[in-house]
C-alpha positions in Angstrom: 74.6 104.0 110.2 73.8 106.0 106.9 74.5 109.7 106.6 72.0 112.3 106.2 72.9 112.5 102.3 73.1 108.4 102.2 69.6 108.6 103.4 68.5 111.7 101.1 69.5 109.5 98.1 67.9 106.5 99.5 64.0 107.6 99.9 64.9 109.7 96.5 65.9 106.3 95.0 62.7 104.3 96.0 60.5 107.5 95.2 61.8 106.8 91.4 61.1 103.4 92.0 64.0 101.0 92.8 63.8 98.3 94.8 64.9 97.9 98.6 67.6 95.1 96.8 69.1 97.8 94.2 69.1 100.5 96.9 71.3 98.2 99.1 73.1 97.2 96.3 73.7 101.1 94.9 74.7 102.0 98.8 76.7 99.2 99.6 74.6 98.2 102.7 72.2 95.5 104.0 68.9 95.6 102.0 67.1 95.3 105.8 69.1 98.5 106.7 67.7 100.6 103.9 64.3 99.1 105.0 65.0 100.2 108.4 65.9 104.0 107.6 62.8 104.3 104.8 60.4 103.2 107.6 61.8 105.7 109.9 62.7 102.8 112.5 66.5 104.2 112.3 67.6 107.8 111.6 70.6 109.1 109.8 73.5 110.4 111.8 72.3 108.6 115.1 74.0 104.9 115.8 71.4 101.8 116.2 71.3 101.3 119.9 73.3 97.6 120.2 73.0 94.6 122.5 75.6 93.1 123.9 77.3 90.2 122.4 76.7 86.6 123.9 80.0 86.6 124.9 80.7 90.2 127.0 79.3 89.5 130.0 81.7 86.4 130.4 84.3 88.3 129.7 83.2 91.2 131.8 82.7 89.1 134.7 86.3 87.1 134.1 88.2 90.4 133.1 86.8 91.9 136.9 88.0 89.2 138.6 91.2 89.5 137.1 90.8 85.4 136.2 92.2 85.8 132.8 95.4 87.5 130.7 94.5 89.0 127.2 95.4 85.8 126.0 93.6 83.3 127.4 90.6 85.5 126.0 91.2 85.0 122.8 90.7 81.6 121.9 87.1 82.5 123.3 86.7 85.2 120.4 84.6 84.3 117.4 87.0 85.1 114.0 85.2 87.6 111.7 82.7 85.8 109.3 82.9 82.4 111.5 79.0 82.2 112.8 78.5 81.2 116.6 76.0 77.7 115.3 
């Protein structure tokens, strides 16, 4: 989520012509981000609406049944940076 002044300096960056890339780069943020919030698909201040992980509803389902201790979850939780292929 970008603040209003992250997105200020964003469209005032691309109005002086940088590229979606250097914008990302200058902001520290995905480039598809700053695409997002100079389209006007996201706006500042407001947190993108998210889906739930592939793996919430099992654990949802397991932690209501009261099937499972905190750790016997965990071996079912992906490690940062480890993707799920």
């Amino acid at each position: 989520m970008l603040s209003l002044e992250e997105d200020v300096q964003a469209h005032a960056l691309r109005q002086q012509g940088w590229s979606i890339s250097a914008i990302a780069r200058h902001l520290g943020i995905d480039r598809k981000t700053v695409r997002a919030y100079l389209s006007g698909e996201r706006k500042p201040g407001r947190p993108r609406r998210t889906q739930p992980t592939l793996i919430e509803p099992f654990l949802l389902g397991q932690l209501s049944q009261r099937q499972v201790e905190c750790l016997d979850v965990i071996p079912f939780v992906p490690r940062r940076g480890v993707s799920r292929t």
